[in-house]
N, C-alpha and C positions, 0 to 999 in steps of 0.2 A: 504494500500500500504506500502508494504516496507521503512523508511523513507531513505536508502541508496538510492532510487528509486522513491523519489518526484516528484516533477514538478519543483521543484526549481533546487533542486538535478541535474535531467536534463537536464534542460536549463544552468545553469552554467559551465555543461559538454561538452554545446555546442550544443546538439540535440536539433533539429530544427524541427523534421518529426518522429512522427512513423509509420512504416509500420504494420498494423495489420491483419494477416492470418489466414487462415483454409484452410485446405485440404478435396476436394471435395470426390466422389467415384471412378474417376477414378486418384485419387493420386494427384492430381495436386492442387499446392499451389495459392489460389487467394487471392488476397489483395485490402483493402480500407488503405488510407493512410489519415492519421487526422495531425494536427499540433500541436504542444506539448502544446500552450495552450487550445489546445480542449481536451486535456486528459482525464481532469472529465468526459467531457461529455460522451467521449467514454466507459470510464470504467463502468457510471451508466445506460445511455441512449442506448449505442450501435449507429451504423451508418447501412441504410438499406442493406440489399442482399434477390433479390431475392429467397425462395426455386429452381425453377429452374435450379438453378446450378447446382446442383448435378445428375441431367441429362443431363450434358455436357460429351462430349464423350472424347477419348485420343484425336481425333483431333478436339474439339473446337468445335463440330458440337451439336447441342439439340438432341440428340433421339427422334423421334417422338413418339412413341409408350409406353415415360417412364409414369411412373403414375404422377409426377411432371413436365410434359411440359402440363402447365399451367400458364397463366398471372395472375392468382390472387393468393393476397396473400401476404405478407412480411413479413420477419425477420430481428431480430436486432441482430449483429454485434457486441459483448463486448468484449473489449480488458479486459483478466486478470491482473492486476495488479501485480500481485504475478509471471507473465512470462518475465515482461518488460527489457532486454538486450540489448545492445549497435550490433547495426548491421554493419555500417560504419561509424564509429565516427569521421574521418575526415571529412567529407561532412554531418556531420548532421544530421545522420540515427537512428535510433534505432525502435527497433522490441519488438512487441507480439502478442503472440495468441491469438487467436478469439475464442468463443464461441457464438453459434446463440442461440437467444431467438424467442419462440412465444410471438407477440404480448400481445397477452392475456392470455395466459396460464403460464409463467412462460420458461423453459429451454426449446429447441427445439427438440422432439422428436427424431430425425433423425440425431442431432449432433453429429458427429463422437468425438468428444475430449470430450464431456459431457457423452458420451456409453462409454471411457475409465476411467474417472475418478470414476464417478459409478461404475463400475466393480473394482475399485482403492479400494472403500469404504466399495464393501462386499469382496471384500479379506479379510480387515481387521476386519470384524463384524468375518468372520471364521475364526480368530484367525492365520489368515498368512502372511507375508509380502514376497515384491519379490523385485528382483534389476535386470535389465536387461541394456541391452546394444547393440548397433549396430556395424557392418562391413561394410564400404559403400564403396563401388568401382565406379570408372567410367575412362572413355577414356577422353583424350587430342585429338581431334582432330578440322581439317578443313575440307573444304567440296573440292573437283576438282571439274571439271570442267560440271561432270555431276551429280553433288550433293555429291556423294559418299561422307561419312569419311573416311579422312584419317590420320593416324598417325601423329605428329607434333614432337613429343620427342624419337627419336632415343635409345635403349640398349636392356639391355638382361632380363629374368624373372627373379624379385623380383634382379636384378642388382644395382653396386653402380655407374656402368656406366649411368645407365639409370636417378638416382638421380643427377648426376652432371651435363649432359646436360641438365638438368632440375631445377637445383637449383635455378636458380631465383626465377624461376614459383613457385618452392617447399618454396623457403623463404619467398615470398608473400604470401601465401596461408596458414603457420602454423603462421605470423606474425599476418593475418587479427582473425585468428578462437582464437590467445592467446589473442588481444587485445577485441574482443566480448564475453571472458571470454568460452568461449566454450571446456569444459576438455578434449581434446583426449590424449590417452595412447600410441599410434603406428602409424604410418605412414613408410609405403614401397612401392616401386616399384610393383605391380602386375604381374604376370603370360603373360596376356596380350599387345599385343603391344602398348603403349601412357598407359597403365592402370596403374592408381592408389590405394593405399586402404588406411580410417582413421579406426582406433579403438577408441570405446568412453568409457569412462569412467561407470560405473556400477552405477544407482541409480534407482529412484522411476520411475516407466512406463510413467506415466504423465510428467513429465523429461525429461525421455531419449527421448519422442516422440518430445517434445518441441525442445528438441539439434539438432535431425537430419530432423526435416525441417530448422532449423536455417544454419546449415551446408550446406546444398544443395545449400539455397542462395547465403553463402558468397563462396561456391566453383564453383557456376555459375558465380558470380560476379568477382573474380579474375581471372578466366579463359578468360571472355572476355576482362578486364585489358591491358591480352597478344595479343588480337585476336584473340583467338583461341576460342573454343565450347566446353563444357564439356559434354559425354554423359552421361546421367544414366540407358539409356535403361537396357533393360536383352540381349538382343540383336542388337547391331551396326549395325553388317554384319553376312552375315550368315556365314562366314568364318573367325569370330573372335570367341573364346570362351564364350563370355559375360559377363556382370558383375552381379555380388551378392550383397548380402546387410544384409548377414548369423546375426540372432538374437540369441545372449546368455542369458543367465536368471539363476537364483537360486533359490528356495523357502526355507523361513523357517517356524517353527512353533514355540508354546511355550517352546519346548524340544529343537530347536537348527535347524540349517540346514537339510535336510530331505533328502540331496545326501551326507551323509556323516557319518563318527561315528556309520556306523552299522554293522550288520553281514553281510548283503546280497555281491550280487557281484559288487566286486570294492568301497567297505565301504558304502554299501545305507542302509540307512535305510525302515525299511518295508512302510515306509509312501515315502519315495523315491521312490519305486519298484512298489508302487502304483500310483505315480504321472507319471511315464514312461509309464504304461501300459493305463493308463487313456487317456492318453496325443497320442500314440499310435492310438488309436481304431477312435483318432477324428482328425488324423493329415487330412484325403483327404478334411472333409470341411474350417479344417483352410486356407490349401494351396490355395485356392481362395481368400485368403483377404494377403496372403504370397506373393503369384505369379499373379497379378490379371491382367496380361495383354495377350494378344495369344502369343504374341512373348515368355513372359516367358517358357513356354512349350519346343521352339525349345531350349533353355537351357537346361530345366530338363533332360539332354540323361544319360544313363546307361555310365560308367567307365570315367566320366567325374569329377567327385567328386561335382555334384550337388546333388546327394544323391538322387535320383527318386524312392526308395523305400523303403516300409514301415516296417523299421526296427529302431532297435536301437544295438548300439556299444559300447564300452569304444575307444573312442580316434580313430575313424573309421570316415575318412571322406567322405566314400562311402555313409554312416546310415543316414536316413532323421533324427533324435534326435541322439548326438554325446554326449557321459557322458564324462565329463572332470574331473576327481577325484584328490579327493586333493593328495598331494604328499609331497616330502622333499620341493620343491620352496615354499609350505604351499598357496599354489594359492587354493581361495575356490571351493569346487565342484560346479561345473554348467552344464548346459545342452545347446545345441547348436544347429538352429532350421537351416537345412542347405538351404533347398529348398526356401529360399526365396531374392528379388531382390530387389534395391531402389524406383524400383514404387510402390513399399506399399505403402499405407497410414498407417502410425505408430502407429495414432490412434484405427483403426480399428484394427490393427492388435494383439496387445498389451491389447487392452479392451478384447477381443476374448481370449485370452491366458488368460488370471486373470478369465475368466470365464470357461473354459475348469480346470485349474488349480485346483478350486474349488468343480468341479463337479468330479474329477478325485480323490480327497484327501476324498471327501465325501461317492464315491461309488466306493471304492476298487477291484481290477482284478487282475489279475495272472499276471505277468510279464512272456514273453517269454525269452528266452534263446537271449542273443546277437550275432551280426553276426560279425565275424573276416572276413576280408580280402574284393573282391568283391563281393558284392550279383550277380552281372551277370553271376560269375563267377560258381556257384553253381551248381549242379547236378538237381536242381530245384528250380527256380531262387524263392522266396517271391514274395509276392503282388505289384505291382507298383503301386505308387502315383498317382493322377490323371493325365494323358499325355498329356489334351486340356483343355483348361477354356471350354470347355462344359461339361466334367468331376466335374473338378472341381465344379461348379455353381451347379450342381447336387447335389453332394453331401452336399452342403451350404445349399440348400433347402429343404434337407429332415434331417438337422439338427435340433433334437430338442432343446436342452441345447442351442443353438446358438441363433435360433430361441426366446427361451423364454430371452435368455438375451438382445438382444436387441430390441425386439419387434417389432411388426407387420410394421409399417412405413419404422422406419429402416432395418431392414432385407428383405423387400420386395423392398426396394426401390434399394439395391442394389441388389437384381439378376434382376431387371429391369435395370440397368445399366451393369451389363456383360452382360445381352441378346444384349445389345447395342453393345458393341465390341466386340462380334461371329456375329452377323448380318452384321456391316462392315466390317471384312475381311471373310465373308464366300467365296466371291468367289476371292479372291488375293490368289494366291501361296505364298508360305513361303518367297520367295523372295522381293514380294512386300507387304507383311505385316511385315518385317523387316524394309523395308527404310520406310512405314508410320509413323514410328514411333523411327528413328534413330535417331534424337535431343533431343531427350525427356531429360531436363523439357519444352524444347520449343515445346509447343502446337502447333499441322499443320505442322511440320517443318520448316525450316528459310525464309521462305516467303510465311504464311501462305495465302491461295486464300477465302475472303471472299464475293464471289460475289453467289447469290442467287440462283444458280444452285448447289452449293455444299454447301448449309444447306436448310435444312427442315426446318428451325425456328429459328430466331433470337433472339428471345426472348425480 
């Protein structure tokens, strides 16, 4: 452990409670909470969780059907020592991530933040490093009278009106994310009515994953501070734009950056022009672990600048991959993964990327020509992204490179978990698979109903 990050360290700082998380497959942050002098225990011992969780559905519900809704069984729960930050340090909080063990085997096959780190580990065996970084969006709102959200912060898009009727909220909110040391670079007003966006800072994937579940908390927790609900859905209302949650990244190698300092178009390098193309041919299965909920879909529409098809640009916010090339600001070249929303799970999403990344540097392609302006607009539009997570999940499945990086457990476990959320909303119209899932990170909605007719299994 860090020794800035003791027990003593801790406790003298007044942390009284860690909250220790992982994020399931359908995105959603579960926590066991230990007491600061059970630290050791947590960090060497772990505390139990069922596998079953991760057949927990967007609303709370066990999937019957998944391969882990099953009573036997348990894993352990270890808080990383090397994640441990201050969550709400007035009331005694502080936070880390989880990592599940099997019992008896050692690291849990199916752990999504141990399938990132791994994939962390043979980046580096292939002689690459990455820095990546998140865009999270989400709405300010309340509920009326018949659930609906509604707007709470009055102005206009990316407005400094909309910032000042909101400035409390707004001072609260970058005070909490500066005192739990949480580095964001930008903060504006969104497009959207009550919408917000953070920009985070660029580091190591296992990082950046770690910052923006950290984030999520403390901007559901100030949010409620006010009274108000923050959403993170991809979709509110069907007649809100939606929010994003657009992932940037870089690679280098032993020679240097690999989007920059070279001949190709817009300074790539040939190992660049490979990583575009690579990263290209495999965007329809990542976008499953990008956009992993139905609702994201109603999102992904053409001239929306969700980016819904499978192209690449310089500086095209139409292009599902967006090349940002260096320039006189001297801002490093990176690449920007547009089609994706805050219900990722960051782990998965991010370990999938280090491993596509990989295979794309390792088995070089042709880069196609880039698309200027709208692809919709086109005389013959390009291939679109997957349009439904049964698309999407499709194409997951017949992923091999995907497939062999996370292995049979994991990779099977979750398109058993998207079969789960196409089978609940197969028969709701777009309407009503919007509001199932308009609170989100709050599971079921705000008064979730857990009575035995609307779960299969409790677990």
């Amino acid at each position: 452990m860090s020794p800035r990050l003791d027990v003593e360290a801790l406790v003298q700082s007044g942390v009284r409670q860690i909250a220790v998380t992982w994020v399931n497959h359908a995105g959603e942050s579960l926590v066991k909470v230990v007491p600061v002098r059970q630290l050791h225990h947590a960090i060497h011992t772990g505390v139990g969780f069922s596998p079953v969780s991760d057949a927990f559905r967007s609303d709370g519900v066990i999937e019957p059907h998944h391969r882990l809704t099953r009573p036997d069984g348990d894993l352990r729960l270890k808080a990383d020592p090397d994640s441990i930050a201050l969550l709400d340090a007035a009331n005694g909080w502080a936070w880390a991530a989880g990592d599940r063990w099997d019992r008896d085997l050692g690291p849990y096959a199916a752990d999504q933040r141990t399938f990132c780190r791994t994939m962390g580990r043979n980046l580096e065996r292939a002689g690459l490093s990455m820095t990546a970084g998140f865009e999270l969006e989400w709405v300010v709102v309340t509920p009326d009278r018949h659930g609906v959200p509604q707007p709470v912060i009055p102005g206009g898009p990316y407005g400094a009106d909309r910032l000042i009727e909101g400035l409390d909220y707004v001072s609260a909110l970058l005070m909490a994310l500066d005192q739990a040391d949480l580095p964001w670079i930008q903060f504006h007003p969104e497009y959207g009515a009550s919408q917000f966006e953070l920009s985070f800072s660029p580091d190591a994937p296992l990082n950046v994953a770690d910052g923006l579940i950290r984030a999520r908390l403390l901007i559901q927790r100030v949010t409620r501070q006010f009274n108000w609900f923050c959403s993170f859905s991809a979709k509110p209302r069907m007649d809100w734009v939606g929010n994003g949650g657009h992932l940037h990244f870089s690679v280098a190698d032993a020679q240097g950056p690999v989007l920059q300092g070279g001949p190709g178009p817009a300074g790539l390098r040939q190992e660049g022009e490979a990583l575009i193309a690579g990263l290209l041919q495999k965007l329809p299965a990542l976008i499953a672990l990008a956009s992993p909920s139905p609702v994201s879909y109603l999102r992904l529409r053409p001239s929306t600048w969700s980016a819904p098809y499978q192209v690449w640009g310089v500086e095209n916010r139409e292009a599902a991959l967006r090349l940002i090339p260096t320039a006189l600001d001297h801002c490093s070249a990176h690449l920007e993964i547009k089609a994706v929303d805050p219900t990722t799970n960051p782990y998965l999403l991010l370990g999938a990327l280090q491993a596509l990344v990989i295979h794309a540097l390792s088995h070089p392609s042709t880069l196609p020509a880039p698309v200027m302006g709208d692809p919709a607009g086109m005389e013959v539009p390009p291939a679109r992204l997957p349009s439904t997570l049964v698309e999407a999940r499709h194409a997951l499945e017949g992923d091999h490179v995907l497939r062999s990086a996370m292995g049979e457990l994991l990779h099977g476990s979750l398109l058993d978990s998207f079969a789960g959320e196409i089978n609940r909303v197969e028969d709701l119209p777009p309407e009503q698979q919007v509001a199932s899932t308009c609170w989100w990170p709050i599971v079921g909605g705000l008064f979730q109903d857990l009575s035995p007719r609307n779960q299969s299994n409790r677990g």
